[in-house]
N, C-alpha and C positions, 0 to 999 in steps of 0.2 A: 470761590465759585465752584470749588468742586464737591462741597459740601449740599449747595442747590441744587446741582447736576443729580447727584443720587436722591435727593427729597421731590424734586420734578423732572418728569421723564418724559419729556417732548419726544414725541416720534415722529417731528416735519425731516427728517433724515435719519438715514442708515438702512440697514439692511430689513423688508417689512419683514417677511418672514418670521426672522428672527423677533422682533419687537413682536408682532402681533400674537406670537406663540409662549413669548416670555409674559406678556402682558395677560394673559391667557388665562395660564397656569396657574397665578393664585388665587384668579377669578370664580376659575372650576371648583381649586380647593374649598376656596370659603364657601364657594356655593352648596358647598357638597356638605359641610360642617354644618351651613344654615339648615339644608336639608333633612339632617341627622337629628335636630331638635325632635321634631312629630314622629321621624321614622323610630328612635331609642325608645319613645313614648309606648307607639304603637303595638313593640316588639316585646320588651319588660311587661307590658298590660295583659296583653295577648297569651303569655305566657304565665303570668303568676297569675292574672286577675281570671280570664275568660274571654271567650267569641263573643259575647255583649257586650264587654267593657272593650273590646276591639272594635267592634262596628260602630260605638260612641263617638273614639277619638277617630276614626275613621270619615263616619259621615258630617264631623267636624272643619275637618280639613277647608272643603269648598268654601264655609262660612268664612273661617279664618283670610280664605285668602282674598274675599270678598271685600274684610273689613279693610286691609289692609292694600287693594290694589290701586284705590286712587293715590295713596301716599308715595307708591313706588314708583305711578306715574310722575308726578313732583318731583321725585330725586331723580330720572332721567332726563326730566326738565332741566333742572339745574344741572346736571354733571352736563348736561351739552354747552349749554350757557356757558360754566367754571372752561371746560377746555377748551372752547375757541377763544374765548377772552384770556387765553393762560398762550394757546396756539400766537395771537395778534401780540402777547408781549405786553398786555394793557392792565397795570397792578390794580389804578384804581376799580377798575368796572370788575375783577374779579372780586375785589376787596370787597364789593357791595352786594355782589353775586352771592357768596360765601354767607355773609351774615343774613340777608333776607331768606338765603335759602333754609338755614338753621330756623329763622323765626316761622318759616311757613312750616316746618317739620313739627314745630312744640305748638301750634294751634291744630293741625291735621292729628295730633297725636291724642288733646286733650279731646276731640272731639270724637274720634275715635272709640278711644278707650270707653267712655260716658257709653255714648252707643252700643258698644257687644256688650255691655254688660246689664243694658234693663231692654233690650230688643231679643235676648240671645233667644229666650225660649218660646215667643210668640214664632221666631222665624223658623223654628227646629219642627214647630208644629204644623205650620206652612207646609214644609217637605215632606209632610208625608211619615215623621219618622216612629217608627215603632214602639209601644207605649212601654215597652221591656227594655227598650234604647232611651226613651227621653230622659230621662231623670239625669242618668250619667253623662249624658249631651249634653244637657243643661249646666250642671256644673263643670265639665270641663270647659265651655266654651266663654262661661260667667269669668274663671278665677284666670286662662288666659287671656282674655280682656283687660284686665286688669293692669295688664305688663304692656303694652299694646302703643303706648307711648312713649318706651323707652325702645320698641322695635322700631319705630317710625324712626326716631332721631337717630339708631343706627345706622336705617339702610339711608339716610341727606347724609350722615356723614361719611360712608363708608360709597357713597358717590361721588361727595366732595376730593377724596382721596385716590379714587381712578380716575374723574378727569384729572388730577394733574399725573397720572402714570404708575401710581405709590399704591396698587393692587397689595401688596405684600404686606401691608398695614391691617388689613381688611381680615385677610388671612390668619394673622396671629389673633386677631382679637377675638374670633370666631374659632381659634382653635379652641383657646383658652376658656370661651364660654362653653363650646360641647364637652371639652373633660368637666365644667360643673355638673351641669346637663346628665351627664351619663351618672355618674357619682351623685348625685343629688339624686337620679331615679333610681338608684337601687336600693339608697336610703330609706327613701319617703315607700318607696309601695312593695319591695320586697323584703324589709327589715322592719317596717312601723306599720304594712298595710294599708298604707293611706289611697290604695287606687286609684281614680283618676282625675281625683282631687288632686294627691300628690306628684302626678305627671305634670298638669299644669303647674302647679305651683314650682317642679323644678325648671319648667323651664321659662317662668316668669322672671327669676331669679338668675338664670344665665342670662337672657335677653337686658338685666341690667349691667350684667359685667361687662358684655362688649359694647352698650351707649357708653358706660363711664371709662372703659379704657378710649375709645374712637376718637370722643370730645376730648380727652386729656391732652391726647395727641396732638389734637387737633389747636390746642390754646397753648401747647408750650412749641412748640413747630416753628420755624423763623424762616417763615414762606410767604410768599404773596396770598395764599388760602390760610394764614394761620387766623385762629378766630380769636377777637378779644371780646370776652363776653359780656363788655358795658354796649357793645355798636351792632348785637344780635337786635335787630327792629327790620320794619318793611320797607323797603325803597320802592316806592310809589312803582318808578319804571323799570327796575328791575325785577321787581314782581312781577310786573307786566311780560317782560319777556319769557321768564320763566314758566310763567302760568300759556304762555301763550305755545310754548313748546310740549312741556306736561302735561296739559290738559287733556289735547288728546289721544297721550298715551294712558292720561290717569283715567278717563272716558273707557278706553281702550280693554284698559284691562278688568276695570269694576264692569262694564258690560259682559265680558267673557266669561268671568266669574259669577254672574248672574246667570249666566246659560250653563255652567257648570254644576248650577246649586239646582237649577234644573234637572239638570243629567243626574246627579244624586239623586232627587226624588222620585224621577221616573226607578231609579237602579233598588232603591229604597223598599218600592213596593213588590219586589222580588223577595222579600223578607232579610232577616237576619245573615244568613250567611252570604247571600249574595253584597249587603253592606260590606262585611265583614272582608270578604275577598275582594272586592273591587279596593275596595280601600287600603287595603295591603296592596295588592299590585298599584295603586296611584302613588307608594310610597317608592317603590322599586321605581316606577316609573318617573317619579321625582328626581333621584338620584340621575337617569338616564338624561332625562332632557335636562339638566342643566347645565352640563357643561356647554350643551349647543345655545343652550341662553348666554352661557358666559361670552362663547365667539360672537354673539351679538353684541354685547354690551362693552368689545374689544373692540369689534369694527366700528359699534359707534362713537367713543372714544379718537382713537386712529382718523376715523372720518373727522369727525369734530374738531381735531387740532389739524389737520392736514388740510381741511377745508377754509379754515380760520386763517391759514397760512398761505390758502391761494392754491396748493399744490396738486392740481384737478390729475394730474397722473398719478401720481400714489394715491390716492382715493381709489381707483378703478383699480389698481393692480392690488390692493388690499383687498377690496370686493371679492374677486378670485380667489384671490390665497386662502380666504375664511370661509368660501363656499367650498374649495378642497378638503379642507381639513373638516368641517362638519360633515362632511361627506363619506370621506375614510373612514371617523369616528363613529357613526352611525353605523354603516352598515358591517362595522368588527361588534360590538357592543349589541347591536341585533342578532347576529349569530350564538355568541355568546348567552344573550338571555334564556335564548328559546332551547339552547343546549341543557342548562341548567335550572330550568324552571321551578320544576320540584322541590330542590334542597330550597331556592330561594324561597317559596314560601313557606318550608319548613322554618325558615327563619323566626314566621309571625304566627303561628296553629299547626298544629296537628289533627286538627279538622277536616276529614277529607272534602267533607263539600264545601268545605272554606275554600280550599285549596286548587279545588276543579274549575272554581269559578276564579280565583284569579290566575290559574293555566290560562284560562277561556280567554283572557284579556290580555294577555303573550303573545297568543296564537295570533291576533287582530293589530297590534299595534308594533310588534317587535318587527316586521320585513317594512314597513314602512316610515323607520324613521327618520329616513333621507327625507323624505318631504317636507316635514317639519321644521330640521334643521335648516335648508336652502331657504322654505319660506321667513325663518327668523334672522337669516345671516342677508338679507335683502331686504329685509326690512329695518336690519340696524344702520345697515349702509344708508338707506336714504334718510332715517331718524337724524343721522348724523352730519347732514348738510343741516338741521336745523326746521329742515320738512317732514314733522311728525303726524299730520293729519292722513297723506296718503296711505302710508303702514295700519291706522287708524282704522279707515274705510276698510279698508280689505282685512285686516285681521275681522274687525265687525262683520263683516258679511257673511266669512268664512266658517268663523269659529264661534258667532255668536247667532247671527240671520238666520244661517241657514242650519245650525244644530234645531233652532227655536222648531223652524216649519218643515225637518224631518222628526223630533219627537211632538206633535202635534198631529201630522201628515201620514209619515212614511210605518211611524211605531207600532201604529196599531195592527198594521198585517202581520207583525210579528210576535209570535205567542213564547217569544225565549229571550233572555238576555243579551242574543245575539247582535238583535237591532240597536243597542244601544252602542254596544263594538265598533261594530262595523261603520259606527256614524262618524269615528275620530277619523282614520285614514282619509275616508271620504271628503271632509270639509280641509282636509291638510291639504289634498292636492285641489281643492275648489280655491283654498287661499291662494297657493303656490302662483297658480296659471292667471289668477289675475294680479298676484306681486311682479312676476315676467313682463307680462304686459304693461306695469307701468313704467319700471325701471326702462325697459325698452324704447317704451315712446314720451313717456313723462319729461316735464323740464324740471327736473330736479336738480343737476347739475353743471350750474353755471359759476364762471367768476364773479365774485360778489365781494362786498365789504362789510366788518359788523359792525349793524348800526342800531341804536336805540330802539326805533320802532319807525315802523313803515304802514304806506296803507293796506299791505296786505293784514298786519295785526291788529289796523281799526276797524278792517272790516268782519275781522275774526269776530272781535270783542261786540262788535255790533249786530252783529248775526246772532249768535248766542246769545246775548240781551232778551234779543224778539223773540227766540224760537224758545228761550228760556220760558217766559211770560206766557206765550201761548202753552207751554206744556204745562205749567203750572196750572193754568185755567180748566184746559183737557182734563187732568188729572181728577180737581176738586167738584166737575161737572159729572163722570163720570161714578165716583165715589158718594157723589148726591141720588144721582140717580140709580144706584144702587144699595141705597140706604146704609152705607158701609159696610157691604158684605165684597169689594172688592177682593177676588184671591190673588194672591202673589204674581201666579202665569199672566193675568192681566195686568198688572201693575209692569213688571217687566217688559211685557210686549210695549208697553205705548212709552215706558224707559227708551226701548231700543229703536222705537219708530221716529222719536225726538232727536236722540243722535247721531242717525242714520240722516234724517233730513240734514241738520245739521251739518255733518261731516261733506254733505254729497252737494249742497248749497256752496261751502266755500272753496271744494275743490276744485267748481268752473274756473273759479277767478287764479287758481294757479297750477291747473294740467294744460 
């Protein structure tokens, strides 16, 4: 038994603090390590290659996380799923959790991967992007594509691995791939020249070291999540649940990144070094916000087993504890930035107008990033009862709605790069004050039991069906009558008007 105790690490007791800050800690790390892949890229390019071949792997970024956001939603799906059913003690229904989840990772991943690789450069053209930029876009975003399958089954199994508490798994596997990563890029582009070919290709190449170590793990492990990989198939209603949780975080996030890939193009037509600098500081910025991702994906976790376990007071008093510590972390780590701006972008050019424009995005985002952090550690908390639609709603509105109809709206009065700044704080605290608002009055947290599927998830599934069908219709009506000159900005808006209904249709039936 005390072999289980260290491989599963139930947090329905003890001290939170403690747990939620240990649980934390290799969350950040590996996040920081995952983070390191694009930023080593960025940094090596930037330096030996140029500010073009910087503003490539740069205005890549958004695409990347485009391809790869509904999958992440699916593993937050399933690690909620994996730790309440790990929280309730119940082998079998992890046991089925675990393996459908893996199967849903290796058809997300195959599908994926297909995708970035023959869409990469009709969408780069979409964007706006600079015809001194495309080329090297194209192929960086081609030959990481390519690996894009083996990221997907990383981050299911490297969720499978935090909900049951085994963070510290996730961590080495991810250390171990950025010392490829790092090593492999100074190889490939500052000893052979291989440029931004050779960034992606190192880190296509790490991205399989930590799938094949995660799954190793994962199939020699003598846990109730170990996988045996003849029973990796779909379980009809564990799907179900899963999908029904995921989805609208995988919605969630592929929408945001849709309004991000936005925010590039707008940022885009400021030329080259404005790419070049945003995109550097979105790297610095990478590194900041994740550890406040991580205290999300702690609380939900913590929440997830604690709620699975009935424990409605540790739930609340976790809440708090992870809005404190996002809190202190933010606003040390913003002082910091803005102290040291310079050198940090010294890191990625010695371009000064590289370098003024990503000051310029320090200036805008560095005092405000308590907001973000509170809006995300409130929105893990309720993801983690298993109510992932309300987080949903409100990140969309915030960070997707209403970026749309101020760079549409608000952009044009402004003749500098400013307005696109100033647009991030803004939509944090529009998220914030309506995350408040629901947590406050919302019934999100009540005693419950986990159960297979309820009418709340046939009416999920039924809802989206319809709204499914009619967008599809919308879509092909539009596109007709446009003779297929649809642009992107339109295709997105009626994306987001679909999810939006959607999301806002099934939330009567449970605010």
């Amino acid at each position: 038994m005390a072999i289980a105790k260290r491989k599963t690490n139930l947090m329905t007791q003890g001290n939170i603090v403690k747990q939620i800050l240990f649980f934390s800690i290799p969350l950040i790390l590996g996040n920081l390590l995952q983070q390191l892949y694009s930023t080593v890229d960025s940094i090596i390019v930037g330096n030996f290659v140029g500010s073009n071949a910087l503003a490539a792997v740069g205005s890549s970024t958004s695409l990347i996380y485009l391809l790869i956001a509904f999958s992440q939603g699916a593993a937050t799906g399933a690690g909620v799923v994996v730790s309440q059913y790990l929280g309730a003690e119940d082998r079998k229904r992890t046991h089925d959790a675990v393996h459908t989840a893996v199967a849903i990772s290796i058809i997300l991943g195959l599908v994926l991967t297909v995708g970035g690789v023959f869409l990469s450069r009709q969408i780069l053209i979409w964007m706006n992007t600079p015809k001194e930029v495309l080329g090297d876009s194209v192929t960086y975003l081609r030959i990481y594509s390519g690996g894009l399958l083996f990221n997907v089954v990383y981050n299911m199994a490297s969720g499978i691995l935090n909900a049951a508490g085994n963070s510290k798994r996730s961590l080495y596997y991810l250390g171990y791939a950025s010392v490829t990563n790092i090593i492999l890029d100074i190889v490939f582009i500052n000893i052979l020249g291989m440029g931004v070919e050779g960034a992606a290709i190192a880190t296509d190449i790490s991205q399989v070291v930590s799938c094949i170590l995660a799954i190793g793990y994962l199939v020699k492990v003598n846990e109730p999540y170990k996988i045996k990989l003849k029973d990796i198939k779909l379980n009809k209603s564990t799907a179900g649940r899963i999908i029904k949780i995921g989805l609208p975080t995988g919605i969630q996030n592929m929408t945001i990144s849709l309004s991000n890939v936005l925010v590039q193009s707008s940022v885009n037509q400021f030329g080259a070094s404005a790419m070049a600098g945003f995109g550097a500081y979105m790297k610095i910025d990478g590194f900041n916000i994740l550890p406040v991702l991580s205290f999300s994906m702690a609380i939900t976790t913590f929440v997830g087993q604690n709620y699975g376990a009935n424990k409605i007071d540790r739930v609340k008093k976790g809440m708090w504890i992870t809005l404190a510590m996002g809190a202190v972390y933010t606003i040390i780590t913003g002082i910091l930035l803005l102290t040291f701006s310079t050198p940090l972008m010294r890191l990625f050019t010695n371009d000064p107008n590289v370098i003024e424009y990503g000051k310029l995005a320090m200036d805008y985002f560095c005092p405000f990033y308590i907001l973000i952090s509170c809006l995300q550690c409130l929105a893990g908390t309720v993801r983690g009862t298993g109510k992932s639609i309300p987080p949903m709603v409100v990140l969309l509105t915030s960070m997707c709605l209403f970026r749309i109809v101020w760079l549409q709206v608000v952009l044009p009065f402004f003749s500098t790069i400013d307005g696109i700044y100033v647009l991030y704080p803004v939509s944090w605290m529009v998220g914030l004050v309506l995350m408040v608002i629901y947590v406050w009055k919302g019934k999100w947290l009540v005693p419950h039991t986990v159960s297979w599927y309820s009418r709340d998830d046939y009416m999920t599934q039924k809802s989206l069906r319809i709204l499914w069908r009619k967008q599809v219709f919308r879509l092909k009506w539009l596109n007709h009558q446009s003779k297929g000159q649809q642009t992107v900005s339109c295709l997105i808006w009626q994306w987001v008007y679909c999810c939006l209904q959607f999301s806002i249709c099934h939330l009567i039936h449970i605010w």
